[in-house]
ROFIDREN-251504 format. One line per 3 residues: their letters; for each residue x, y, z of C-alpha. Coordinates in pm, 1 decimal. Layout:
ROFIDREN-251504
a	X/Y/Z  ...
***
This chain:
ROFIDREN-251504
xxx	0.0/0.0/0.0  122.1/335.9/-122.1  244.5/573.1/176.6
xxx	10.5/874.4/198.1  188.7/1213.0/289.8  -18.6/1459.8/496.0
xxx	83.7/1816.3/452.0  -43.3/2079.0/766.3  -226.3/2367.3/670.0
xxx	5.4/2708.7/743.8  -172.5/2937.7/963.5  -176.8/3150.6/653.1
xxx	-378.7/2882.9/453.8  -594.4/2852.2/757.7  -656.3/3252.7/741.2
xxx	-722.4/3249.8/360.8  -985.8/2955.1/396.8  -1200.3/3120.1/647.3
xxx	-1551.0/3141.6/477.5  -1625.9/3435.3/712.0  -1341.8/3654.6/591.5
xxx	-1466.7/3548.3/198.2  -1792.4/3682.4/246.9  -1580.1/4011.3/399.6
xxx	-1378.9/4056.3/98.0  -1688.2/4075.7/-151.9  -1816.6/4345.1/100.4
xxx	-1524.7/4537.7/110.2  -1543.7/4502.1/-319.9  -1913.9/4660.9/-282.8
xxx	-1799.1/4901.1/-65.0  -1460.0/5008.7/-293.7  -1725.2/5017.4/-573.6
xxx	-2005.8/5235.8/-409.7  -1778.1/5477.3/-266.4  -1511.7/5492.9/-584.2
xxx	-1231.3/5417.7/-420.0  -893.1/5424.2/-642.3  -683.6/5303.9/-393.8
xxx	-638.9/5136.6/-108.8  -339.8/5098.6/162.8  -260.3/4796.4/283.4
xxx	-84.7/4899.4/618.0  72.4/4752.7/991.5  213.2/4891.0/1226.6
xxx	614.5/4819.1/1327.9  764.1/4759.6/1684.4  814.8/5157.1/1761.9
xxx	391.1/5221.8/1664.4  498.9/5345.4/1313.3  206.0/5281.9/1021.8
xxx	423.0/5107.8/747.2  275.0/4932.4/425.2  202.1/4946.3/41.4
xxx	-59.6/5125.8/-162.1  -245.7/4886.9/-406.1  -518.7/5045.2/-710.2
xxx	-860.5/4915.0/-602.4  -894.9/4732.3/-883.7  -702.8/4479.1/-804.1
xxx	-850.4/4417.4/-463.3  -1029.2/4063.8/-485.2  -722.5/3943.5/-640.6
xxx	-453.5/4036.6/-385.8  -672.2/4015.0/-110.6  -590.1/3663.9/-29.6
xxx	-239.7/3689.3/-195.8  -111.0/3980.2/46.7  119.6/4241.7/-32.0
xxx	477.1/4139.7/43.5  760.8/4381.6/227.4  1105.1/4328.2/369.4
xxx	1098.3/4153.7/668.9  1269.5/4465.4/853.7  972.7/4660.0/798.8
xxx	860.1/4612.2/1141.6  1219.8/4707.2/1308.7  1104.9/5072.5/1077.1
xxx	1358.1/4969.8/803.0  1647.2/5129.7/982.4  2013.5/5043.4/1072.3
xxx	2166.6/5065.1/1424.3  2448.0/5294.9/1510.2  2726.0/5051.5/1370.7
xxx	2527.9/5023.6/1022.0  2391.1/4717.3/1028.8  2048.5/4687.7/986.6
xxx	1794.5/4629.3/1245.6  1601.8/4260.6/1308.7  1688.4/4126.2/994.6
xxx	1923.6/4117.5/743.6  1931.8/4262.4/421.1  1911.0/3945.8/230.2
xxx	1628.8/3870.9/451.9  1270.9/3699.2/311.3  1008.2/3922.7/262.7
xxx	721.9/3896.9/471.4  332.3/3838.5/367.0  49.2/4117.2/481.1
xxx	-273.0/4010.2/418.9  -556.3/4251.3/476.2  -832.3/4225.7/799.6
xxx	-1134.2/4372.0/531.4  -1295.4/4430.1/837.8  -1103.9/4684.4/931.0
xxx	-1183.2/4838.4/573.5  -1278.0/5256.8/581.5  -1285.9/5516.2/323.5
xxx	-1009.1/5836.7/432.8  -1210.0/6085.9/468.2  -950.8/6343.4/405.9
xxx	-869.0/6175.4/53.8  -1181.6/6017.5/-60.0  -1054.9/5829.1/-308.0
xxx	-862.9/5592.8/-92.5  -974.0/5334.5/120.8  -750.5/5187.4/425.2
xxx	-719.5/4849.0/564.0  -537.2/4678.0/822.9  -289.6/4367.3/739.7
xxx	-216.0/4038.7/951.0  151.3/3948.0/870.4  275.2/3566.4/783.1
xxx	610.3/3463.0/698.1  679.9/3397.5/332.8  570.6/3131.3/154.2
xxx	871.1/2980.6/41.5  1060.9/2991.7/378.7  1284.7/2705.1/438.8
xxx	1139.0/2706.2/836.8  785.3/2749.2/910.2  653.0/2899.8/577.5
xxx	334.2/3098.0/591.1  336.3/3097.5/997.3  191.1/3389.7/1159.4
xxx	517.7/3646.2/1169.9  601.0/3708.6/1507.5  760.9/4002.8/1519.3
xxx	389.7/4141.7/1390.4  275.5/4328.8/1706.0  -82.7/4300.5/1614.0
xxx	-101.1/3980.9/1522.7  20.0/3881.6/1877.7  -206.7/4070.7/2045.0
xxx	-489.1/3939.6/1841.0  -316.0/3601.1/1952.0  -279.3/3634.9/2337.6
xxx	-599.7/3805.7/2377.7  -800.1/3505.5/2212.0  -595.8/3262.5/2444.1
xxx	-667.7/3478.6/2731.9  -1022.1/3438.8/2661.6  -1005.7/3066.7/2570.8
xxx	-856.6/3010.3/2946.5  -1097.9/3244.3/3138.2  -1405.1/3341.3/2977.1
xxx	-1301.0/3728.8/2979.7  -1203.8/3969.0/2759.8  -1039.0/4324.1/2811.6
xxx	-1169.8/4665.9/2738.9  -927.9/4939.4/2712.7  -999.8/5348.4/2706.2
xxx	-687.1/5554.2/2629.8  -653.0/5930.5/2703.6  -423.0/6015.9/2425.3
xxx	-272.5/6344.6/2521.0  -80.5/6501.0/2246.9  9.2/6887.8/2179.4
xxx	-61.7/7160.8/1840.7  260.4/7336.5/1802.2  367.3/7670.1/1556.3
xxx	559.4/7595.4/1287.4  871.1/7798.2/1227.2  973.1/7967.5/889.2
xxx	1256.4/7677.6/906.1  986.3/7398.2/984.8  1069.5/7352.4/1329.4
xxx	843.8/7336.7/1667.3  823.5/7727.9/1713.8  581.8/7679.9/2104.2
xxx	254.5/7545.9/2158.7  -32.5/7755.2/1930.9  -178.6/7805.1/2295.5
xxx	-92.4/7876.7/2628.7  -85.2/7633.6/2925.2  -403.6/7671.7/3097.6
xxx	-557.9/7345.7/3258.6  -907.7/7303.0/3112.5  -946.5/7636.4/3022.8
xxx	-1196.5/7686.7/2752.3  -1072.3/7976.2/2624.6  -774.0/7787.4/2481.3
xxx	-995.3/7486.9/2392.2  -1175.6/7784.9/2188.2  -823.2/7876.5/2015.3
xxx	-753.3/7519.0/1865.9  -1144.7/7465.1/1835.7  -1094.1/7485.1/1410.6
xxx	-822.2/7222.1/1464.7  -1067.0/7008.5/1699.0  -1386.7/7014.9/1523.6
xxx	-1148.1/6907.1/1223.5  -1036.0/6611.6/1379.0  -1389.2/6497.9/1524.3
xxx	-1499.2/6522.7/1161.2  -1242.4/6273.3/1016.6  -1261.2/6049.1/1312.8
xxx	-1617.1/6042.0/1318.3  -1559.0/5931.5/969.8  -1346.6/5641.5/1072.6
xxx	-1594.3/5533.0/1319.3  -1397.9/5683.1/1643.6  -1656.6/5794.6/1899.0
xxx	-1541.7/6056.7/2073.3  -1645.5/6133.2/2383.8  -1512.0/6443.6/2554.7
xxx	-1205.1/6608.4/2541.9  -1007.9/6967.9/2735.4  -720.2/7128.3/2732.4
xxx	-441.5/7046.9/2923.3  -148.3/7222.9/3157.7  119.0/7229.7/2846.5
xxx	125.6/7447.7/2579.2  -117.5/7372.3/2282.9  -209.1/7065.4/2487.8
xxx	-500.4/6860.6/2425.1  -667.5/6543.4/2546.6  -943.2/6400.5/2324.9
xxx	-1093.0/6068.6/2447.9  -1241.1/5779.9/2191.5  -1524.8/5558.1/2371.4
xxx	-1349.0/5261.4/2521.9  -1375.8/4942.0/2358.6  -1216.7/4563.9/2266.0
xxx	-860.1/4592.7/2370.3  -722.2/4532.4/1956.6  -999.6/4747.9/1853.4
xxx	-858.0/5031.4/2094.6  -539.8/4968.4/1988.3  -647.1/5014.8/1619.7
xxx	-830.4/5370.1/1635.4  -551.6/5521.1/1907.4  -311.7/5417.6/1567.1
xxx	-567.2/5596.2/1349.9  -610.5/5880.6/1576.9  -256.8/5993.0/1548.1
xxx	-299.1/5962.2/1186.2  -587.7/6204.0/1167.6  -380.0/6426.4/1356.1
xxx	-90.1/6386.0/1140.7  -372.6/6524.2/883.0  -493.5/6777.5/1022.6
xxx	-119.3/6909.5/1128.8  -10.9/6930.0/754.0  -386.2/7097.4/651.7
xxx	-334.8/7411.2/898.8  67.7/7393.1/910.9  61.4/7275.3/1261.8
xxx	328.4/7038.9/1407.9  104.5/6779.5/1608.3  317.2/6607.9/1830.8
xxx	281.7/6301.9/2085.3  617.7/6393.2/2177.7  642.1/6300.0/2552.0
xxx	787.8/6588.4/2701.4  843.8/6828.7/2467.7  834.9/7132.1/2747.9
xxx	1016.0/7069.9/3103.5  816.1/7228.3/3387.3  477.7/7159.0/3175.8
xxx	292.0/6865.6/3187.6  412.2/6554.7/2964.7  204.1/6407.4/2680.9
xxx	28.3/6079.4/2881.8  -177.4/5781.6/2772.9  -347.3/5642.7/3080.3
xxx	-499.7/5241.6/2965.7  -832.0/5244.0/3123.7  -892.9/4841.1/3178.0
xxx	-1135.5/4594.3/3286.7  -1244.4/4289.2/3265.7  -1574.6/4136.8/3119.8
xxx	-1735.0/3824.5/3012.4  -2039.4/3817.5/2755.5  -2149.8/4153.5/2569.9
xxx	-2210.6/4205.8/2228.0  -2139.8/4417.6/1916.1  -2373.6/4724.5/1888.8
xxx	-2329.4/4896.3/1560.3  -2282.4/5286.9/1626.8  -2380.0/5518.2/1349.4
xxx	-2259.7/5800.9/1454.4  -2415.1/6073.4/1239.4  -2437.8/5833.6/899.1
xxx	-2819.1/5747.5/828.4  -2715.8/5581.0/491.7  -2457.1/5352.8/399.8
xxx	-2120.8/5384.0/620.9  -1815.1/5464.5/462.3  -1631.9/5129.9/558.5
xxx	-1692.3/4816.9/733.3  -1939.5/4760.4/958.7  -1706.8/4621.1/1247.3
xxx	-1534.8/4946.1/1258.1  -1809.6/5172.0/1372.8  -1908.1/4902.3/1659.1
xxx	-1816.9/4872.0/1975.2  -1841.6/4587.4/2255.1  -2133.4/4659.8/2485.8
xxx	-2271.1/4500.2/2757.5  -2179.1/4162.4/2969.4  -2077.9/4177.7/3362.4
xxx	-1738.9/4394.8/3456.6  -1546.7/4154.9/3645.1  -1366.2/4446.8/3837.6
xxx	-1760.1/4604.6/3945.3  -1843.0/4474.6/4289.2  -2256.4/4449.6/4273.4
xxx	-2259.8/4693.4/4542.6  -2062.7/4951.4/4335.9  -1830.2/5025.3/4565.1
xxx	-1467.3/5168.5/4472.4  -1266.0/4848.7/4614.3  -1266.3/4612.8/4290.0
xxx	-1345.4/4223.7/4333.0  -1103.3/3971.5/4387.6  -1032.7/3950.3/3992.5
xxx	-945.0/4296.6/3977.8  -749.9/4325.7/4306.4  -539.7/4034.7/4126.1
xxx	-516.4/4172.4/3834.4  -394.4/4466.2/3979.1  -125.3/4271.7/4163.7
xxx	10.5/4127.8/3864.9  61.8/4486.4/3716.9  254.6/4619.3/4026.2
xxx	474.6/4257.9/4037.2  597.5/4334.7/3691.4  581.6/4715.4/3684.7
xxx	931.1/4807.2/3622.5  905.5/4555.4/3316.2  557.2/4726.9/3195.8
xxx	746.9/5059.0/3175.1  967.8/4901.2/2920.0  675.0/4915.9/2699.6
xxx	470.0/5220.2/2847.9  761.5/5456.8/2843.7  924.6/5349.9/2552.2
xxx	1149.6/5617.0/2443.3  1460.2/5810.9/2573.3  1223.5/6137.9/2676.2
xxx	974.1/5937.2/2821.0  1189.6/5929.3/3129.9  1215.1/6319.5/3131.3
xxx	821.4/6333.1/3231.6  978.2/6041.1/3528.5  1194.6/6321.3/3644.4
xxx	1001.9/6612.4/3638.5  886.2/6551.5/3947.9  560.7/6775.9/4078.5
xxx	365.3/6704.7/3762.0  162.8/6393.5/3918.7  431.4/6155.8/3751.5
xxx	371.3/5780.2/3787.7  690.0/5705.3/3941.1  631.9/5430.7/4239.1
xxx	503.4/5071.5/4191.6  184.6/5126.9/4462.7  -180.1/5192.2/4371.4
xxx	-480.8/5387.4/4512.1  -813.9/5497.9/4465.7  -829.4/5787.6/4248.6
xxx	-470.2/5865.4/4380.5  -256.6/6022.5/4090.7  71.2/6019.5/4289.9
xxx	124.0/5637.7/4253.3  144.2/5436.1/3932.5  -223.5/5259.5/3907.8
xxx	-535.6/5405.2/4063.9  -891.9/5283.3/4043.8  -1037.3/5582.3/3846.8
xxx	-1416.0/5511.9/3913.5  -1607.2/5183.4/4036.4  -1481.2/4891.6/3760.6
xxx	-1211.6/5057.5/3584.9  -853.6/5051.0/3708.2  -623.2/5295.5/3511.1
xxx	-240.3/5229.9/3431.9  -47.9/5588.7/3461.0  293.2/5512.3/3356.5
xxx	195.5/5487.8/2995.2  261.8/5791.8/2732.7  164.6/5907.6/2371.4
xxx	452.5/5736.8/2212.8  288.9/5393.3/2339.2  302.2/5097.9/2076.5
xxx	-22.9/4985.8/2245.1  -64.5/4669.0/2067.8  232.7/4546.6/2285.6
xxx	86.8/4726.7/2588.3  -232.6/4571.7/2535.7  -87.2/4232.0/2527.4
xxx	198.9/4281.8/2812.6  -89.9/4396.5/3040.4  -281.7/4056.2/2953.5
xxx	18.9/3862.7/3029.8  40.5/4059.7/3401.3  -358.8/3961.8/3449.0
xxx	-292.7/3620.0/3356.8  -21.6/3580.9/3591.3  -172.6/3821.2/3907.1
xxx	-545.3/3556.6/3835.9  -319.1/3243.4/3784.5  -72.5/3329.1/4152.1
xxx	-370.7/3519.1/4303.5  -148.6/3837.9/4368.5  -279.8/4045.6/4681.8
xxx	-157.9/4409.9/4551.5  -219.5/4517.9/4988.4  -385.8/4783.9/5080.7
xxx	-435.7/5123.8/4864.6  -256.3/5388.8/4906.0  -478.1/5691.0/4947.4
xxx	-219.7/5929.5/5059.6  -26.2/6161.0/4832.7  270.4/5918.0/4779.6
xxx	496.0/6177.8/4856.5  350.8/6213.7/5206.9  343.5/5862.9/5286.4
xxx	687.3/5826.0/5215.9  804.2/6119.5/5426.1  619.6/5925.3/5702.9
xxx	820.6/5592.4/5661.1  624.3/5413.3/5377.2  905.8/5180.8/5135.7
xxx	756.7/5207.0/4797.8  979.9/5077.6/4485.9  1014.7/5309.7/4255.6
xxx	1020.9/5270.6/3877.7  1292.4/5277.4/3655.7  1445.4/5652.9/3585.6
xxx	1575.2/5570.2/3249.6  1508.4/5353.3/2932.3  1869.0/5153.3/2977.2
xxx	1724.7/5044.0/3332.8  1411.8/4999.8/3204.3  1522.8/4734.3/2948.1
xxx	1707.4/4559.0/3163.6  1435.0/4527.5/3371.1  1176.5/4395.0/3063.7
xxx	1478.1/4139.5/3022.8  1455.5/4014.9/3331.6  1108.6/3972.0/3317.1
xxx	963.5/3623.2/3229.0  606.8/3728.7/3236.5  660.0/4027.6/3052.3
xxx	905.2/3923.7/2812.1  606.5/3605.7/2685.0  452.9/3972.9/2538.3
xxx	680.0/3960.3/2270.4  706.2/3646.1/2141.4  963.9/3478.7/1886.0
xxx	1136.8/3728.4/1728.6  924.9/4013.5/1874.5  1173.8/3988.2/2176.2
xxx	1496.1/4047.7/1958.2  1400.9/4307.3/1697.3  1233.2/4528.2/2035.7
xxx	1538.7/4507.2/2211.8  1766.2/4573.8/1955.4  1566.3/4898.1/1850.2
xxx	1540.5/4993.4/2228.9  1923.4/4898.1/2308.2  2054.1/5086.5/1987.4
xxx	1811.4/5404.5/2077.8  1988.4/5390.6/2446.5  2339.1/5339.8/2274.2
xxx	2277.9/5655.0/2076.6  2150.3/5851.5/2335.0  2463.3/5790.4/2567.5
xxx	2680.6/5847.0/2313.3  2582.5/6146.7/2162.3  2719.3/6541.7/2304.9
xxx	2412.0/6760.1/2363.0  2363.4/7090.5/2421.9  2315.4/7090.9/2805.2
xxx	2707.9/6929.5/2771.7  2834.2/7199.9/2641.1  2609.1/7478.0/2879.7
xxx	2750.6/7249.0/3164.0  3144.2/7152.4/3101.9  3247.0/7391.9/2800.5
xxx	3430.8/7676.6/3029.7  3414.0/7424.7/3359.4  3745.6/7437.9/3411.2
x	3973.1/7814.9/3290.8
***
């Protein structure tokens, strides 16, 4: 009897031959056609939160759809070489690796009409000697998408994240640099919310557009300064419209020759650009398709002007009360246990650690918690919701999202008791004899301390570990090694 060979399905084959996402790509064709799109960019985002991609005509949409555009692997390191020259991630002789559009995630631009925009799941090529067509991953979306389904699979809960993207409008020079904020720094004064309020109504328009649902938004203690908040939502989801919030920005920025920074501390002695992660916990719910102000046909998918509503919040004691159940009091122990290693990923540039060391500005510098205590690190900001402080603009939150499931997993699976909350200025309590870690003051010591970090670390899986740390090693390397301008106002004439 003949020996029969079985071959395994890749998980790209697996992706292709779901009949759900077949009946998605002949929507997204009715939509292209309806809506005369010309274009359409494929895009992802790389380890540093950059949008990379390819733009494809329309035309040829049902026949790449399930073919994928390809790119050099290094594409998610941002194509770039470290300070010696070599390149970062990958080599240059390197595969290329396989995006294949979500066409859920399908949605006109609203700025440029004639293009539509769509986000990719990346695979490994086709062809590769080792695991060809396996889910690439060094894709930071893809993961999440990953963990958070096996979080679910193990307890029957999902996560809902809000962010509070905080961000700044700056002047733009005759030479094209940062020339000050367009407005002065006036905590929730409307007066300066009125100044930028061309700007703002701008941006509502093209998120509305994209299905964003904002909420509310002020002004904030920096110059130009503003924080507007998109209805929270499924923790990928989130993590898809905070991405296409700075893009609308961008937008807007290069419309009224703005500079629209997320910058996270562009101005010392002013507040720092923040992201606080809103998070809880539910099981059930369901998707409620929001409108917004369309009463005909939307300008995209329908999955991206939904939202997950409904189900029980696992951190909302029945009573209501402040003190979160069990879950969340675990949850929140497995965020302070790995804290140093979070900030790895929350703070994850050089000047993050400038808004660290400006102290007096409510920064999230000690591992402790409280409720509604903005001197410590995590506070429970209203009955069910816990919020994570030591998070800013510059955030890739697709790895926040899933390093913060990997710190529930492990606070539910060792039942971590975070102790009491802290509902003393942390300052105060210290002063009085309270021994509070505090968080790393730099991104070197930050690093180190994600590397350290087992828990943390199983964020980033494969080669998600190595091309991170490379780009976050190099960026320290460079800043270390590189004379600045305070040198020379410090040492230049130091000695006669």
């Amino acid at each position: 009897m003949d020996a029969v060979t079985f071959t395994r399905k890749s998980d790209l084959d697996t992706f292709v031959a779901d009949p759900l996402r077949a009946e998605r790509i002949r929507q997204v064709s009715a939509k292209i056609k309806a809506l005369r799109i010309d274009h359409v960019y494929y895009q992802f985002v790389s380890a540093t939160g950059r949008v990379m991609g390819k733009a494809v005509p329309a035309a040829h949409w049902e026949s790449i759809a399930n073919k994928g555009v390809q790119l050099w692997y290094g594409a998610v390191a941002d194509v770039c070489a470290d300070r010696r020259g070599n390149y970062i991630g990958y080599p240059s002789n390197a595969a290329e690796l396989v995006a294949l559009p979500d066409p859920e995630t399908f949605v006109q631009l609203p700025w440029n009409k004639r293009v539509g925009r769509v986000f990719c799941t990346l695979f490994r090529h086709r062809e590769e000697d080792v695991d060809a067509g396996a889910f690439l991953t060094s894709d930071c979306r893809g993961n999440l998408r990953r963990i958070h389904q096996d979080f679910k699979a193990k307890y029957g809960m999902e996560l809902r994240v809000g962010c509070e993207p905080e961000m700044m409008w700056l002047k733009r020079g005759e030479d094209g640099k940062a020339a000050g904020g367009v407005t002065k720094p006036y905590a929730y004064h409307i007066d300066q919310f009125e100044q930028l309020s061309p700007v703002i109504m701008r941006v509502h328009d093209y998120a509305r557009a994209m299905g964003l649902d904002m909420i509310q938004g002020d002004h904030e203690d920096a110059p130009g300064q503003l924080e507007l908040n998109i209805m929270y939502d499924d923790v990928l989801r989130n993590a898809d419209r905070l991405i296409t919030y700075r893009q609308i920005c961008a937008q807007v920025a290069r419309e009224f020759n703005l500079i629209a920074t997320f910058m996270t501390k562009p101005f010392m002695g002013a507040s720092a650009n923040g992201c606080h992660h809103n998070v809880s916990l539910w099981s059930g719910g369901e998707e409620r398709l929001n409108r917004l102000e369309f009463e005909d046909d939307l300008p995209g998918m329908d999955e991206m002007f939904s939202y997950r509503k409904g189900g029980t919040n696992e951190f909302l004691r029945p009573t209501g009360e402040w003190m979160p159940t069990q879950i969340g009091l675990h949850c929140i122990g497995g965020m302070i246990e790995h804290l140093p290693a979070l900030t790895a990923l929350g703070s994850s540039t050089v000047n993050s650690y400038r808004r660290m060391s400006d102290l007096g500005y409510w920064a999230p510098i000690y591992a402790d918690w409280g409720m509604q205590n903005r001197t410590v690190g995590i506070r429970v900001s209203a009955p069910g919701r816990v919020e994570y402080r030591a998070v800013d603009s510059l955030v890739n939150p697709y790895l926040m999202g899933s390093a913060l499931l990997r710190t529930f997993d492990d606070g539910l699976k060792s039942q971590r008791d975070p102790g009491q909350p802290e509902q003393r200025n942390i300052y105060e309590a210290m002063e009085a004899g309270k021994q509070v870690k505090r968080l790393p003051t730099d991104l070197g010591t930050a690093i180190a301390a994600l590397e350290e970090d087992e828990v943390v670390m199983s964020a980033l899986p494969g080669e998600m570990a190595r091309v991170y740390m490379e780009l976050k090693r190099d960026e320290w390397e460079r800043f270390i090694s590189t004379v600045t301008e305070w040198d020379f106002n410090r040492y230049l004439e130091m000695v006669p």
